[in-house]
N, C-alpha and C positions, 0 to 999 in steps of 0.2 A: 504494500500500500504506500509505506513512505518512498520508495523506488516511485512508483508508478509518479508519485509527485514531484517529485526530482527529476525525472525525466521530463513531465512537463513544462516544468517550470524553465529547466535548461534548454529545452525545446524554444521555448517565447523571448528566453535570452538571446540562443543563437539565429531565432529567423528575424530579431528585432536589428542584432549587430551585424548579417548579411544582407541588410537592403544599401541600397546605392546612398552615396550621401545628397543628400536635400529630401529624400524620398518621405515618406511620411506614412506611416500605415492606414489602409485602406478602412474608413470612417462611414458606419451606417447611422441613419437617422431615421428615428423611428414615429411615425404619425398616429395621432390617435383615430382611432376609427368612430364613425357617427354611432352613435346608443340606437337601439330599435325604431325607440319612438321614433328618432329625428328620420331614420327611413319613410318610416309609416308620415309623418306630417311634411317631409319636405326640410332640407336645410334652409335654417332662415335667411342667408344671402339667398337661395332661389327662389323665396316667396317674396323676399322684398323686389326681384328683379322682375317676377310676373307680374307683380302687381303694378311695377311702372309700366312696363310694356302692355298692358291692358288699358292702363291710363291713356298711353300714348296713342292706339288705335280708337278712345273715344275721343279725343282731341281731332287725328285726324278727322274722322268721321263727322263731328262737329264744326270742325272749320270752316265747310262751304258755307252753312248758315249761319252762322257767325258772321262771316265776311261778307255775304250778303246784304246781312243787315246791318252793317255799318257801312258797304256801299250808298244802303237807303236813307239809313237816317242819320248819320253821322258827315261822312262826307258830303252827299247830295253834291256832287258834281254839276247837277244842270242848276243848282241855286233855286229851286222850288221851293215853296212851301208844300207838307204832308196833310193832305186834306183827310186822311182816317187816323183813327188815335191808337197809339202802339199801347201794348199790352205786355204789359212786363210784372214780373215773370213770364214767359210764354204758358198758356197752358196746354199740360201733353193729352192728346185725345185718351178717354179712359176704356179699359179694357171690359166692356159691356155688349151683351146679347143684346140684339136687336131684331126687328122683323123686315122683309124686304115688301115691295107692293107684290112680288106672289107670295107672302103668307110665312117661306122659308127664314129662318134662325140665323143671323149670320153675325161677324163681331163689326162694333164698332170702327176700330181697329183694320179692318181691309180697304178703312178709306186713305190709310197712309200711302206715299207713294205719289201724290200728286198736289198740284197747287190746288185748293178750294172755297168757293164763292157760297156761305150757305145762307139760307134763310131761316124760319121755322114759323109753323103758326099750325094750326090744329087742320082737321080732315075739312071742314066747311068751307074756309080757306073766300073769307071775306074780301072784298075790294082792295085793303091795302095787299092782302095778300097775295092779290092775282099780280096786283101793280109790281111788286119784291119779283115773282117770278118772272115776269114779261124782263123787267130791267136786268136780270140774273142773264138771263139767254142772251141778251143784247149787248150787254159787257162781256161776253164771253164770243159771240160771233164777229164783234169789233176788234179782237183781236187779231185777226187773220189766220196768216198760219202759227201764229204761236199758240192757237185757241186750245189744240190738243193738248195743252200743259196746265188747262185749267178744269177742274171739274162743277159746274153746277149743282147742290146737293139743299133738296129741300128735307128737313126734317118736320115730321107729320108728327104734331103734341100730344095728340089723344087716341080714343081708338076710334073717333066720328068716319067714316068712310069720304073717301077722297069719291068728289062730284064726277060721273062719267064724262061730264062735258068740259072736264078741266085734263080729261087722261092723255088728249090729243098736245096739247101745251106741256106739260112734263114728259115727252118722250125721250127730250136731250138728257133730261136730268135724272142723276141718282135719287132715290124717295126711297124715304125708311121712316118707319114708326116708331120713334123713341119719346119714352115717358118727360114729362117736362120735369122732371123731379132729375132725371139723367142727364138729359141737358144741359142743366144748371149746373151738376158736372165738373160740366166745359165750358161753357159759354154761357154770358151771363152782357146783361143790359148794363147801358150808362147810368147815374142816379135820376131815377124820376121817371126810368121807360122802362118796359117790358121786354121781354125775349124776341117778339115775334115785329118790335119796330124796327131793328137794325139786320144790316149785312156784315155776315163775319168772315175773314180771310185766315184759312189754315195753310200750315207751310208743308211739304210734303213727308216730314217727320210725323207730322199728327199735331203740331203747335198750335195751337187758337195765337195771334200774336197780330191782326188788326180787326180793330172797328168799325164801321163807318157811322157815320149821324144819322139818328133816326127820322122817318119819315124823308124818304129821301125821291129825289126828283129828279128828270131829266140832265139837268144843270149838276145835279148832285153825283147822277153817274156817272156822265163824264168825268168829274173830277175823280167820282173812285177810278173808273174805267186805269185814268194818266198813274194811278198806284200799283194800280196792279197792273201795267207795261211795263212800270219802272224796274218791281219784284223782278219780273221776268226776264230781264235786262241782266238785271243786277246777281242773279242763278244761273245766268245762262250756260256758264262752265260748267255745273255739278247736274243741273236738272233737265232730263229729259222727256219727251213725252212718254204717257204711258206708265202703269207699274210694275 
């Protein structure tokens, strides 16, 4: 036994004294290895580094509308004034069953994907109301070929049935029956008006994010009409027709 150590010992002597001079014996370093858990949850450098690169993909993702809308209202290159009133926060369309005019369940939610022009007022769909839809198609067919980038969408407040002699007039447009309680929501009046006086412009994320002034007229769409060419101008990199 004490051989066998002596041997070794004189062994670590002699291969110590036969290396070259400057030489240095050959030096491991030893790493600790991750615990179970840190497998199972991810090392936290890798979670802190998804988590920015997920940041970063909503950032891009966000960017076009963002710049859009500091195209629109912040820069304003042509020196206009904004005839519809911005809505800040934007609000995000909400994730709600709805019914379509054939009777079918579909989500709120399938209206993202495009620019939109909505109105709302109940099935009876009184004089102002026909006025909102006639001036809805007429802002929309004024646009020419950018028109495909806009959708028309009338939202129907109650369960009153939509008049037969008004079905030929909503053939451009989206119509769905959403409760005014859901509505509300999203989209909601100036102080002192109601849901069903104003036009509201959604961005093709789902954002409720302009206005217009209620009881509106001729005079008055044109001026929305110049907002919503300007949007469209101002998206025209990121947004395409169709969704």
């Amino acid at each position: 036994m004490s051989g066998s150590k002596l041997s070794d010992a004189t062994f670590s002597r002699a291969g110590a004294s036969d290396l070259p001079s400057g030489d240095q014996p050959l030096g491991l370093t030893v790493h600790t290895m991750p615990t179970p858990q840190e497998v199972i949850d991810g090392h936290p450098r890798r979670r802190i580094s998804g988590r920015w690169k997920m940041l970063a993909v909503m950032l891009v993702c966000a960017a076009p509308v963002i710049a859009s809308y500091l195209t629109f209202y912040v820069i304003r290159p042509e020196g206009r004034s904004v005839f519809g009133e911005l809505i800040q926060p934007p609000r995000p369309v909400p994730d709600q069953v709805v019914m379509g005019m054939d009777g079918k369940p579909q989500n709120l939610q399938a209206l993202k994907g495009q620019w939109l022009l909505i109105s709302t007022a109940g099935g009876a769909c009184d004089a102002a109301c026909e006025k909102h839809l006639y001036l809805q198609r007429q802002i929309r067919e004024s646009l020419g070929r950018e028109k495909d980038r806009l959708d028309w969408v009338w939202l129907v407040s109650d369960a009153e049935p939509v008049r037969e002699a008004l079905l030929p007039a909503v053939k451009g447009a989206t119509v769905l029956r959403v409760g005014e309680l859901q509505i509300a929501q999203w989209l909601s009046p100036a102080v002192g008006h109601l849901l069903p006086d104003h036009l509201y412009v959604v961005d093709p994320m789902g954002n409720w994010m302009l206005r217009f002034p209620a009881q509106l007229d001729m005079a008055g769409a044109a001026k929305a009409k110049r907002d919503i060419d300007r949007l469209l101008r101002a998206s025209a990199a990121w947004d395409e027709p169709g969704r």
